[in-house]
C-alpha positions, 0 to 999 in steps of 0.5 A, spaced: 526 487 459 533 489 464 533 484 470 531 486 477 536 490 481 537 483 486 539 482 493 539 475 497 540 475 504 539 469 508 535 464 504 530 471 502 531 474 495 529 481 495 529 485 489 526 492 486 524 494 479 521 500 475 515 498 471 513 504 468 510 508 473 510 501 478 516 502 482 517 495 485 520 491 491 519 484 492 520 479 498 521 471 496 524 465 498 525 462 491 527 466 486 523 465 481 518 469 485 521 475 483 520 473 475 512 472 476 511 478 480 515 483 474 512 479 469 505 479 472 505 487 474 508 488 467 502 485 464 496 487 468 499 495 466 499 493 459 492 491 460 490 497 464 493 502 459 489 499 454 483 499 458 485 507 460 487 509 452 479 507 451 475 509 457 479 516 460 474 517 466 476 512 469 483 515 470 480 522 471 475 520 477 476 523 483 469 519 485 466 512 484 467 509 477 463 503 474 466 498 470 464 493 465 465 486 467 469 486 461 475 490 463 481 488 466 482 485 472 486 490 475 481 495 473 475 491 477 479 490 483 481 498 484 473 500 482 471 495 487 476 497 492 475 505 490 467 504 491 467 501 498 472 507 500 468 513 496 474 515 491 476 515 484 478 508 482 486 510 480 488 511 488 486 504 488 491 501 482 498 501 485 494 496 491 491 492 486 497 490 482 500 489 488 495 484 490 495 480 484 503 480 483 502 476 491 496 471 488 502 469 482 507 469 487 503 464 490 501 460 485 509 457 484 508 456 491 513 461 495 512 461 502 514 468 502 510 473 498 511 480 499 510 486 494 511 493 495 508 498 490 510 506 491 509 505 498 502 500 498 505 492 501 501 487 499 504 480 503 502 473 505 508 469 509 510 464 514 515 469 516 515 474 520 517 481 516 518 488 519 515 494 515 517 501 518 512 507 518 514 513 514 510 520 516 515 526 512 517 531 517 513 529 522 517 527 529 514 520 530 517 518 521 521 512 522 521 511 529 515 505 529 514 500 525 509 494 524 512 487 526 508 482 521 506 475 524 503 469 520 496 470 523 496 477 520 497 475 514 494 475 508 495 483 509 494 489 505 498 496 508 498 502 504 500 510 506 497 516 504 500 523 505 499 530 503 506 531 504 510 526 502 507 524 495 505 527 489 499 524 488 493 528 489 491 529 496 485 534 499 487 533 506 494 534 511 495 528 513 502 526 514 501 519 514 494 515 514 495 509 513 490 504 513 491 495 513 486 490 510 485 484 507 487 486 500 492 492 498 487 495 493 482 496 499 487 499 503 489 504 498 483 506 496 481 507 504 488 511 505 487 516 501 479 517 504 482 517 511 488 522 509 482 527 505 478 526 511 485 529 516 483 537 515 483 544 519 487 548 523 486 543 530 491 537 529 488 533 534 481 534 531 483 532 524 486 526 526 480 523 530 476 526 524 480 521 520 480 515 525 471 516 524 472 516 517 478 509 517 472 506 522 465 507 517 470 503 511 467 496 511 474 491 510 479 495 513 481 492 519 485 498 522 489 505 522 493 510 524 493 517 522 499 521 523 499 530 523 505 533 525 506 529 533 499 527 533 497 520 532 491 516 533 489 509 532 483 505 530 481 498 530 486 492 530 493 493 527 499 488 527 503 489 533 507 495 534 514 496 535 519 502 535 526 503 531 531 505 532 537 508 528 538 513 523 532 513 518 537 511 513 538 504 516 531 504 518 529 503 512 534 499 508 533 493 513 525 494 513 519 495 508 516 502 507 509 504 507 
């Protein structure tokens, strides 16, 4: 397996890796971090492919799925997670790989534990860390941010678009993105709080997906973005505005 494209800056080593269709970042303060966070995403894909080869519904839903208490892992924290959200179990999948590569991480004792799969962050630290928002073309992309602070941990952030991903998405949300706990709930809640963000009148959509981000038990908070219209709900990680060229931003922030 090729090695992790790998950065150490200060005394935090920062890596980006592609696992089939994961495309990971990872923050640790020891090395061996990054090592346990591939290997167990690689793992738990490989587990996950399998179950999908015999159970192809559970790719294909768009709404709950029931699983047995036999499959993977991976497969049982997305549908938990899909189940409190109301959708299918895949929107739940990158969030779920990425809580699982944080517990191994822990598990060797790093004290900075941060994985970011194709936008979904899940973390636990002693450290603060600044994530940056991304909302496509909306004026507000970029210039504003999560400053994450040990009590906010351990934390799930996770972005749903339709008009930035390529996933399936039913709404015009340029950016709903939801915190909790867990990834895995985060991202499943994202993709109901962006399906949830539709109609001519921008305004009323946003508030439409803030209701819907408040009925999902587990989610402690959100922000939905359309156009220059944001909304909060709930309790979020302090805000803070970025500055500089989008490009800057997000070489020394996180995405989501």
């Amino acid at each position: 397996m090729p090695e992790p494209e790998r950065i150490f800056a200060g005394d935090i080593h920062r890596a980006r890796k592609a696992v089939e269709e994961a495309n990971l970042l990872i923050l640790s303060d020891l090395p061996r971090g990054i090592d346990v966070a591939v290997e167990c995403v690689t793992a738990h894909m490989a587990e996950l492919k399998g179950y999908v080869g015999l159970n192809p519904s559970f790719r294909l839903a768009l709404l709950p799925f029931e699983v047995e208490g036999s499959a993977p892992r991976v497969a049982r924290m997305a549908a938990e997670a899909a189940t409190h959200s109301g959708v299918g179990p895949m929107a739940a999948v990158p969030g779920a790989l990425a809580d699982l590569a944080v517990a191994s991480m822990q598990e060797i004792g790093c004290s900075v534990s941060l994985v970011e799969n194709g936008g979904e962050i899940s973390a636990a630290s002693e450290r603060p860390i600044l994530v940056a928002i991304y909302a496509g073309q909306s004026p507000v992309s970029g210039r504003f941010g999560f400053f994450l602070e040990k009590g906010d941990f351990p934390i799930g952030i996770a972005t749903s678009s339709a008009t930035v991903s390529h996933a399936l998405s039913f709404g015009e949300a340029d950016a709903a993105v939801v915190v909790s706990e867990s990834a895995a709930l985060a991202d499943a809640a994202a993709t109901r709080v962006c399906n949830a963000v539709s109609g001519e009148d921008d305004r009323a959509s946003v508030e439409e997906g803030l209701r819907t981000a408040e009925k999902i038990a587990g989610v402690r908070g959100a922000i939905v973005v359309r156009s220059s219209h944001v909304g909060v709900v709930g309790t979020i990680p302090r805000i803070v505005a970025l500055q500089g060229r989008m490009e800057e931003i997000f070489k020394r922030c996180l995405l989501s």
